[in-house]
DSSP file (Angstrom, degrees, kcal/mol; ACC not computed):
  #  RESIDUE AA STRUCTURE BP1 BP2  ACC     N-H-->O    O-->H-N    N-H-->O    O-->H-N    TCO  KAPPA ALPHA  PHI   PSI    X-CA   Y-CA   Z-CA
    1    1 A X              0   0    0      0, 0.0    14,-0.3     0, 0.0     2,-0.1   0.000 360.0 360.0 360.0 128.7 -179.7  -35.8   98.3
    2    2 A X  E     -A   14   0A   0     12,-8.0    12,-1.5    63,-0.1     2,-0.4  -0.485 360.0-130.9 -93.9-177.8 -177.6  -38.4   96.5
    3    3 A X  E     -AB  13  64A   0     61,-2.4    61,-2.1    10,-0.2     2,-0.4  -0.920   8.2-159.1-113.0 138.6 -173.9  -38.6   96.8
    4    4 A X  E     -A   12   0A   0      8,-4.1     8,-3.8    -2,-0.4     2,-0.4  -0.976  19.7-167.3-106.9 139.4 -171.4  -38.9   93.3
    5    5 A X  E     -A   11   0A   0     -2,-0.4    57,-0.8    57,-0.3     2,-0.7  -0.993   5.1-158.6-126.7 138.6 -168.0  -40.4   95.1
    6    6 A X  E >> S-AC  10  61A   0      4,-2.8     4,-2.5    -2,-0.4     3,-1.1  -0.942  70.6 -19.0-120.9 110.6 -165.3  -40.0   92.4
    7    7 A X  T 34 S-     0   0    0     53,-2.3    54,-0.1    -2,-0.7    -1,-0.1   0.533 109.0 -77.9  69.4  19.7 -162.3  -42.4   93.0
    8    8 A X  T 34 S+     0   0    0      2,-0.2    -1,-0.3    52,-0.2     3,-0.1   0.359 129.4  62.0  87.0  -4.0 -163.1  -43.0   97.0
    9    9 A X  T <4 S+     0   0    0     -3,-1.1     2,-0.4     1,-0.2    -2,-0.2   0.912  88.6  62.9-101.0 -54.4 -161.5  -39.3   97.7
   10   10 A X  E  <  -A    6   0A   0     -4,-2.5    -4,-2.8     2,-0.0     2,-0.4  -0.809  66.2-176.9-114.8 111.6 -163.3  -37.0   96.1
   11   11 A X  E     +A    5   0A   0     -2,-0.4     2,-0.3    -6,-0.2    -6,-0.2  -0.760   6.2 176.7 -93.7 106.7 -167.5  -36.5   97.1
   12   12 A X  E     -A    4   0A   0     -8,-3.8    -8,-4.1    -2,-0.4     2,-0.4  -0.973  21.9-137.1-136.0 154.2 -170.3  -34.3   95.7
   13   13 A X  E     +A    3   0A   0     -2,-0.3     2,-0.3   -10,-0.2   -10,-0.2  -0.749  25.7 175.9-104.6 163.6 -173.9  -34.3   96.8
   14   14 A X  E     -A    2   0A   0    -12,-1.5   -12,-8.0    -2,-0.4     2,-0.1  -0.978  40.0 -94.9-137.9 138.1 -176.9  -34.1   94.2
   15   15 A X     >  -     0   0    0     -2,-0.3     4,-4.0   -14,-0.3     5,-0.2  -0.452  43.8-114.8 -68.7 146.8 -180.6  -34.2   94.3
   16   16 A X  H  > S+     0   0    0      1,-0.3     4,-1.5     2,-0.2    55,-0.2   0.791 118.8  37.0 -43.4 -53.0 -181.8  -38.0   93.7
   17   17 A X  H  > S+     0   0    0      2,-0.2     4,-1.5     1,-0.2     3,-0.3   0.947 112.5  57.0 -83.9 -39.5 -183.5  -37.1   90.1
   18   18 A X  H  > S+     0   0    0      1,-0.3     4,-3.4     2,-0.2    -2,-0.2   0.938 119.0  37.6 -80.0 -41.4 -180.5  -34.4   89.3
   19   19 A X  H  X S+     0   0    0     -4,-4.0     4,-1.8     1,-0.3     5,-0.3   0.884 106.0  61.9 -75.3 -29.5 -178.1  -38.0   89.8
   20   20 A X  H  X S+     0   0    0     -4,-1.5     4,-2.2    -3,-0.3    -1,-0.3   0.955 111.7  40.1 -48.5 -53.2 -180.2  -40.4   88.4
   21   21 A X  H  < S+     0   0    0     -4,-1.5    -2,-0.2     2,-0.2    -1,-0.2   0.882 114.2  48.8 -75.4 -42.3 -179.8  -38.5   85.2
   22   22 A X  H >X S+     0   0    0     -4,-3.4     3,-1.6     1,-0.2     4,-1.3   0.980 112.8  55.7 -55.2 -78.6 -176.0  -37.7   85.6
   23   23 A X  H 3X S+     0   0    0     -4,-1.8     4,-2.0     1,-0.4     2,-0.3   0.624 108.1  41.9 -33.9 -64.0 -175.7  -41.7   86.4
   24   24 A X  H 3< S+     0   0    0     -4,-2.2    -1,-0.4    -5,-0.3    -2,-0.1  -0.008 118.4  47.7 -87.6  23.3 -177.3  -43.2   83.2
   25   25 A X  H <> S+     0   0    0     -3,-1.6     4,-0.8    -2,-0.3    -2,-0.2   0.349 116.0  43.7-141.8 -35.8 -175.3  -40.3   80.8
   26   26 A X  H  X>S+     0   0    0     -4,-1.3     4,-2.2     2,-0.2     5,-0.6   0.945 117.6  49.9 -70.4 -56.9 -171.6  -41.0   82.7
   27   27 A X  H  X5S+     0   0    0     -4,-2.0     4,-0.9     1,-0.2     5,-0.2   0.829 111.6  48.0 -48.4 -40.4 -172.4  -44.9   82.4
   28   28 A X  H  >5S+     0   0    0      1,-0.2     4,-1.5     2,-0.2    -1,-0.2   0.903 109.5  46.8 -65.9 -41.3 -173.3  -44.6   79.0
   29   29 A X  H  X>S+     0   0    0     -4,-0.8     5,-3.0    -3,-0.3     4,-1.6   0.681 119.1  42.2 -95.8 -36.5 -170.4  -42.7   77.8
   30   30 A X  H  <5S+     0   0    0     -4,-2.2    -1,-0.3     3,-0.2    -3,-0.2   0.773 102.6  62.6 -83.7 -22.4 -167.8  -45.1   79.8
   31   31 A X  H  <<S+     0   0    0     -4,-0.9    -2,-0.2    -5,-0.6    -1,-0.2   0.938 107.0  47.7 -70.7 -28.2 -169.6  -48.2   78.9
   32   32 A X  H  <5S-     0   0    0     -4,-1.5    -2,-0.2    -5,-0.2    -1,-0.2   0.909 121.6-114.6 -66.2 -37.5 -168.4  -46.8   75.1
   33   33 A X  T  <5 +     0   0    0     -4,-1.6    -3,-0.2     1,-0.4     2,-0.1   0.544  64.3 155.7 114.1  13.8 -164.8  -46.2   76.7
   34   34 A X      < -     0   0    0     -5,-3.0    -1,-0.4    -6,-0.1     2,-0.4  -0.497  30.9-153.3 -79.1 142.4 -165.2  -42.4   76.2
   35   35 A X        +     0   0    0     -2,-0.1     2,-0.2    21,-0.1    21,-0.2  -0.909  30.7 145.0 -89.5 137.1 -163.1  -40.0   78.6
   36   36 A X  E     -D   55   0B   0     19,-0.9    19,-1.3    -2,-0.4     2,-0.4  -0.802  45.3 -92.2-157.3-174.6 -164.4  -36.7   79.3
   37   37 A X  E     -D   54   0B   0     17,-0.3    54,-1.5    -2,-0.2     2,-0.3  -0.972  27.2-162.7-131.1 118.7 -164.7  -34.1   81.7
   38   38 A X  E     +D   53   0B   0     15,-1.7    15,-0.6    -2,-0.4    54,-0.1  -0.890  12.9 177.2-131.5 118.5 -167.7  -33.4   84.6
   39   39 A X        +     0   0    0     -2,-0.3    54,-0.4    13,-0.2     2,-0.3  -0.020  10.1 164.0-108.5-142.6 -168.1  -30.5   86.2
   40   40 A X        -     0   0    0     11,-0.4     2,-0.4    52,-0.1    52,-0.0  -0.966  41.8 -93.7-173.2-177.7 -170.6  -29.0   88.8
   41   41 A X        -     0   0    0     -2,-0.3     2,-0.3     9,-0.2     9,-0.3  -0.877  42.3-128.9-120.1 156.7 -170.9  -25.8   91.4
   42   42 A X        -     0   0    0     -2,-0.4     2,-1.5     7,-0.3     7,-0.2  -0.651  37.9 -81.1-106.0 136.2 -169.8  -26.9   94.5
   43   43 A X    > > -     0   0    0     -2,-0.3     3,-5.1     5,-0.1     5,-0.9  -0.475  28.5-130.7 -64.0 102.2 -172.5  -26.0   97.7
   44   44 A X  G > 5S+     0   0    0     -2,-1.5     3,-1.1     1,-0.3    -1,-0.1   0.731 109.7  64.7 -13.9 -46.2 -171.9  -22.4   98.7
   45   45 A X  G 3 5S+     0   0    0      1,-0.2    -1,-0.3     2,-0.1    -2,-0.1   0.956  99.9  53.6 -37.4 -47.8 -171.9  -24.6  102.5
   46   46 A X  G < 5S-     0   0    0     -3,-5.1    -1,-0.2     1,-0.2    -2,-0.2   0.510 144.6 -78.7 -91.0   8.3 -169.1  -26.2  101.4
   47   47 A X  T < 5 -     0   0    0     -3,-1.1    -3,-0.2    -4,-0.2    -1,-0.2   0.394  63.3-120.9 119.3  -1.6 -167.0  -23.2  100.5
   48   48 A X      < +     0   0    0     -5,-0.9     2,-0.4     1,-0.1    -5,-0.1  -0.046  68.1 111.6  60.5-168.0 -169.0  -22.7   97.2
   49   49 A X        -     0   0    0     -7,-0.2    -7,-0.3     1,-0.0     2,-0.2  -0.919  66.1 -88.0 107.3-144.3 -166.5  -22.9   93.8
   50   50 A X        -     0   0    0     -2,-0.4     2,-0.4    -9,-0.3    -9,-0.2  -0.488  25.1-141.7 162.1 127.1 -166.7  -25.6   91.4
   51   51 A X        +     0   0    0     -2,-0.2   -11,-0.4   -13,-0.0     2,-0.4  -0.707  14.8 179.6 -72.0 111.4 -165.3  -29.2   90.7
   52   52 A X        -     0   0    0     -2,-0.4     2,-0.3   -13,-0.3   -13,-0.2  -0.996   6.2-177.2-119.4 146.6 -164.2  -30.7   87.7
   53   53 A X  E     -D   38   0B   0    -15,-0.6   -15,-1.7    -2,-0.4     2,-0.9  -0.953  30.5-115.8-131.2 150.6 -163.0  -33.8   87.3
   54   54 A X  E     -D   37   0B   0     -2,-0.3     2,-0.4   -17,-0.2   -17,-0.3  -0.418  32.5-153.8 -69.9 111.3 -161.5  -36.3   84.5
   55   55 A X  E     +D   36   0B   0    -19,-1.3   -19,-0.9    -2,-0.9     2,-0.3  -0.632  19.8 172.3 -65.4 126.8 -164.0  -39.7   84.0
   56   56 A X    >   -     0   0    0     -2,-0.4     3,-1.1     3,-0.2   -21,-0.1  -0.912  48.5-120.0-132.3 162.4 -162.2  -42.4   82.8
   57   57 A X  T 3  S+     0   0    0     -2,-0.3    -1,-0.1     1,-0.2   -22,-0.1   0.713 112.9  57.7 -74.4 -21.6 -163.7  -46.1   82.5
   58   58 A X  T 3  S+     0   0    0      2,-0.1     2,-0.6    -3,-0.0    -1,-0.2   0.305  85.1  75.1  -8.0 -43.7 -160.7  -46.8   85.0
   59   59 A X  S <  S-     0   0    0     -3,-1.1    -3,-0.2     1,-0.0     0, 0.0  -0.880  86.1-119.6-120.1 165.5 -161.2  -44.9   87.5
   60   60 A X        -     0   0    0     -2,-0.6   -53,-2.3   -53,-0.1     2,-0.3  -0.245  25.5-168.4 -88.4 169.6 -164.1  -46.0   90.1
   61   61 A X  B     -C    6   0A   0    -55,-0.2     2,-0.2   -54,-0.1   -55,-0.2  -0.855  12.9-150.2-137.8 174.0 -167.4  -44.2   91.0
   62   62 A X        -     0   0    0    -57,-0.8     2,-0.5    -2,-0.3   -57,-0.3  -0.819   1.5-163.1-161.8  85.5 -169.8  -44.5   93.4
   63   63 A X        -     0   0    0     -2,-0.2     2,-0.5   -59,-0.2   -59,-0.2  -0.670  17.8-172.7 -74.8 121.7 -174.0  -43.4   93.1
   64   64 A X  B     -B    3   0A   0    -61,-2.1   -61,-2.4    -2,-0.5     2,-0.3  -0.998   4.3-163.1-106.6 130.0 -175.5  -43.2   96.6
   65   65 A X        -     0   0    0     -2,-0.5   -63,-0.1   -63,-0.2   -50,-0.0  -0.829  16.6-168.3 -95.6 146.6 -179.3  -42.6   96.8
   66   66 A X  S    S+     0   0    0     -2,-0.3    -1,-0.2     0, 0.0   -64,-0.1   0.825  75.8  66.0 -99.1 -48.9 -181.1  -41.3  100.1
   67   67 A X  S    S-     0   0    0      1,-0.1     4,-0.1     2,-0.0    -2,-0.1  -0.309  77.8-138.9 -94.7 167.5 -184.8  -42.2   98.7
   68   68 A X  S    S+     0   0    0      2,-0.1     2,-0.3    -3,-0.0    -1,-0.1   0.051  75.3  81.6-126.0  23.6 -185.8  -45.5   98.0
   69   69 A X  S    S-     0   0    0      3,-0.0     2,-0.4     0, 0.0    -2,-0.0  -0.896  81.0-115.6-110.7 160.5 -187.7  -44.8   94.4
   70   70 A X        -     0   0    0     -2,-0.3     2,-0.3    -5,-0.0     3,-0.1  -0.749  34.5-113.8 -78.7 144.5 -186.1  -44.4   91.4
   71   71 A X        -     0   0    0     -2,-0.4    -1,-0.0   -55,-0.2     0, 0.0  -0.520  29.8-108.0 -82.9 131.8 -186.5  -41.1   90.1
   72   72 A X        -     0   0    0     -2,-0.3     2,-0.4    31,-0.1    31,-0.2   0.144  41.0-140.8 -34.7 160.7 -188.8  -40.7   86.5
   73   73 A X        -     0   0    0     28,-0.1     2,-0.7    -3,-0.1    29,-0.1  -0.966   3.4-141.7-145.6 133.8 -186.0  -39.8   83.8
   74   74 A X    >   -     0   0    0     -2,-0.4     3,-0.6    27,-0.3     4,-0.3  -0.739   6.7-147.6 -91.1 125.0 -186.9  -37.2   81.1
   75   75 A X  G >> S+     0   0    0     -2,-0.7     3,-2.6    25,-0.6     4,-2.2   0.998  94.3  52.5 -74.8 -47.7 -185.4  -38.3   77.8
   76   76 A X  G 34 S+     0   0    0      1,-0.3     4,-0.3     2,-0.2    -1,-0.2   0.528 109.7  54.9 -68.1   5.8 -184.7  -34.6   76.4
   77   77 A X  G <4 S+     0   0    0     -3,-0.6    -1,-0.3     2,-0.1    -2,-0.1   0.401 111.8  39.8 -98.3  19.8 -182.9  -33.9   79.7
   78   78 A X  T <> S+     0   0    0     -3,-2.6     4,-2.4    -4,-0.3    -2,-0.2   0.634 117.0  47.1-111.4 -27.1 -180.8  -36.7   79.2
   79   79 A X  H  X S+     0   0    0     -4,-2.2     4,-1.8     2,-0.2    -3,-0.2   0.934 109.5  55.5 -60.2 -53.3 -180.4  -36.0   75.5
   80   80 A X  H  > S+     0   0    0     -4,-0.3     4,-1.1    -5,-0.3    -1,-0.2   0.862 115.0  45.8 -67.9 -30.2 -179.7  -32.1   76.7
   81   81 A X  H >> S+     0   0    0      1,-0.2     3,-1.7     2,-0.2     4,-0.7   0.956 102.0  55.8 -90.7 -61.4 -176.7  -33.9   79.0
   82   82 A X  H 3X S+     0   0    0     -4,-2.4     4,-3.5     1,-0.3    -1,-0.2   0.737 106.1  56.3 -51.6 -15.4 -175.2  -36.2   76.7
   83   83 A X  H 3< S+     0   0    0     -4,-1.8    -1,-0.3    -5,-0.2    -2,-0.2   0.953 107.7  50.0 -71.9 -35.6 -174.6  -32.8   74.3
   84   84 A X  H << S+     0   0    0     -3,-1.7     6,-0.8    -4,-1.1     3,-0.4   0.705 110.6  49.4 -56.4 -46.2 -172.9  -31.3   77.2
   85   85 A X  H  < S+     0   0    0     -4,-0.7    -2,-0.2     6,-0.2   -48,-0.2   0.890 106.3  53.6 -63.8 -43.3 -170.8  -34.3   77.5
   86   86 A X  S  < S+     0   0    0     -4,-3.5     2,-0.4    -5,-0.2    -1,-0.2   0.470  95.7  87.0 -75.8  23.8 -169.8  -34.6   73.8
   87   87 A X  S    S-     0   0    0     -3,-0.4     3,-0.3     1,-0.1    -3,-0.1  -0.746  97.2-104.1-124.3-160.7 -168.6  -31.3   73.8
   88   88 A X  S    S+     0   0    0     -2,-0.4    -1,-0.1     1,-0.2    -4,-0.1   0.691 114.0  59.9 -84.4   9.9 -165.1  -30.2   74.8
   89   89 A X  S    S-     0   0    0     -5,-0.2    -1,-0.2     1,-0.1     2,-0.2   0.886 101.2-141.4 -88.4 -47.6 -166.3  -28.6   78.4
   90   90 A X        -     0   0    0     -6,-0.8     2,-0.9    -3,-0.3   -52,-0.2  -0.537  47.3  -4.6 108.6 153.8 -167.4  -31.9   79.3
   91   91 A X        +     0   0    0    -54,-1.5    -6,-0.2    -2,-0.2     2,-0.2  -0.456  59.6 179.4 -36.8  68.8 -170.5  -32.7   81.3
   92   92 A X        -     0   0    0     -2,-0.9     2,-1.2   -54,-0.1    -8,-0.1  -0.559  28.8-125.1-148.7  95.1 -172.4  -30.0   82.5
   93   93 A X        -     0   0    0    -54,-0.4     3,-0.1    -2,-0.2   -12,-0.1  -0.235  42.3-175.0 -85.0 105.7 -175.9  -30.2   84.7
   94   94 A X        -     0   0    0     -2,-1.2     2,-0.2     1,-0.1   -13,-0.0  -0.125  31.1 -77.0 -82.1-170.4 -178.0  -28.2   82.8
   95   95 A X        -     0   0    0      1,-0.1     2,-0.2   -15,-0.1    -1,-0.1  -0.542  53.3-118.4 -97.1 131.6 -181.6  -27.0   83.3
   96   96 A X        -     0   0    0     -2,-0.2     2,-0.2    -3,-0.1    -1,-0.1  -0.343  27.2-109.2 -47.8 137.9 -184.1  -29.6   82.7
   97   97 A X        -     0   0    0     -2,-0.2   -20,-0.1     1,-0.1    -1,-0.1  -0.453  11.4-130.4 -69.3 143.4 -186.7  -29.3   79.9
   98   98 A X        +     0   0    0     -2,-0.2    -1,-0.1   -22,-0.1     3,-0.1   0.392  68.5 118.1 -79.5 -10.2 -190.1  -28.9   80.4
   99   99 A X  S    S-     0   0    0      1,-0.1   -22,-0.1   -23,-0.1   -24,-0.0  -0.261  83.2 -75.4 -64.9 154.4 -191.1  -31.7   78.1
  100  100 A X        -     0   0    0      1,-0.1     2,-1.3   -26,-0.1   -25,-0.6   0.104  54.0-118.6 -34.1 137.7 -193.1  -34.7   79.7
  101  101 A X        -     0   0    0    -27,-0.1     2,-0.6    -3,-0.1   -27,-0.3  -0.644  26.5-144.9 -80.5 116.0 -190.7  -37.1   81.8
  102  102 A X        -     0   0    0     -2,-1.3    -1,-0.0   -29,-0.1    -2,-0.0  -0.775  17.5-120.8 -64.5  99.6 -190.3  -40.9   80.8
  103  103 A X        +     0   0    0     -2,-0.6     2,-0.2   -31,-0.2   -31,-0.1  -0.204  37.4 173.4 -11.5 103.2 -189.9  -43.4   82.8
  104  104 A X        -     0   0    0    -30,-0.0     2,-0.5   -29,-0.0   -30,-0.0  -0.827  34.5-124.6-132.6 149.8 -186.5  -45.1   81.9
  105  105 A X              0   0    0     -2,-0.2   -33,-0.0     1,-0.1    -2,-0.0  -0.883 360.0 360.0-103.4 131.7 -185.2  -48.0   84.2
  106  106 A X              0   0    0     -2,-0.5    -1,-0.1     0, 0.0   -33,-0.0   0.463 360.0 360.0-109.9 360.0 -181.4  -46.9   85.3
């Protein structure tokens, strides 16, 4: 399980491939200078719910990985998140696609 830390306060955890993917589709979108909105379900442990939060290129983040590979990256589920981020909900993790994964270096 990786960690997303949003602006040193605010913590959510994610499986290593689920963040890999998140990570290269919020980097892209800030490296442009884009603001948007990502949200998630919160772990039922943790009082269950859901988080959204603004992204701005401003304010900092923080990917932690627990495993020490980088995880394969499917390009139509990173294509299937960037649609979710350009639309007005904001980033969304949605199911992966079943197509073949690609390597991508993050």
């Amino acid at each position: 399980m990786g960690k997303l830390t949003y602006d040193s306060s605010l913590t959510a955890d994610f499986d290593d491939r689920v963040l890999a993917h998140i990570q290269l589709v919020i980097g892209t979108k800030l490296r442009r200078g884009e603001s948007f909105y990502f949200s998630w379900r919160d772990d039922p442990l943790a009082g269950g719910g859901r988080s959204t939060v603004w992204l701005h290129p401003g304010i900092p983040l923080a990917f932690k990985y627990f495993g020490s590979r980088v995880p394969s990256l499917n390009r139509e589920w990173v294509e299937a998140l960037s649609l979710a981020a350009n639309s007005s909900a904001g980033l969304q993790v949605v199911p992966e696609p079943t197509a073949a994964t690609v390597t991508v270096t993050v």
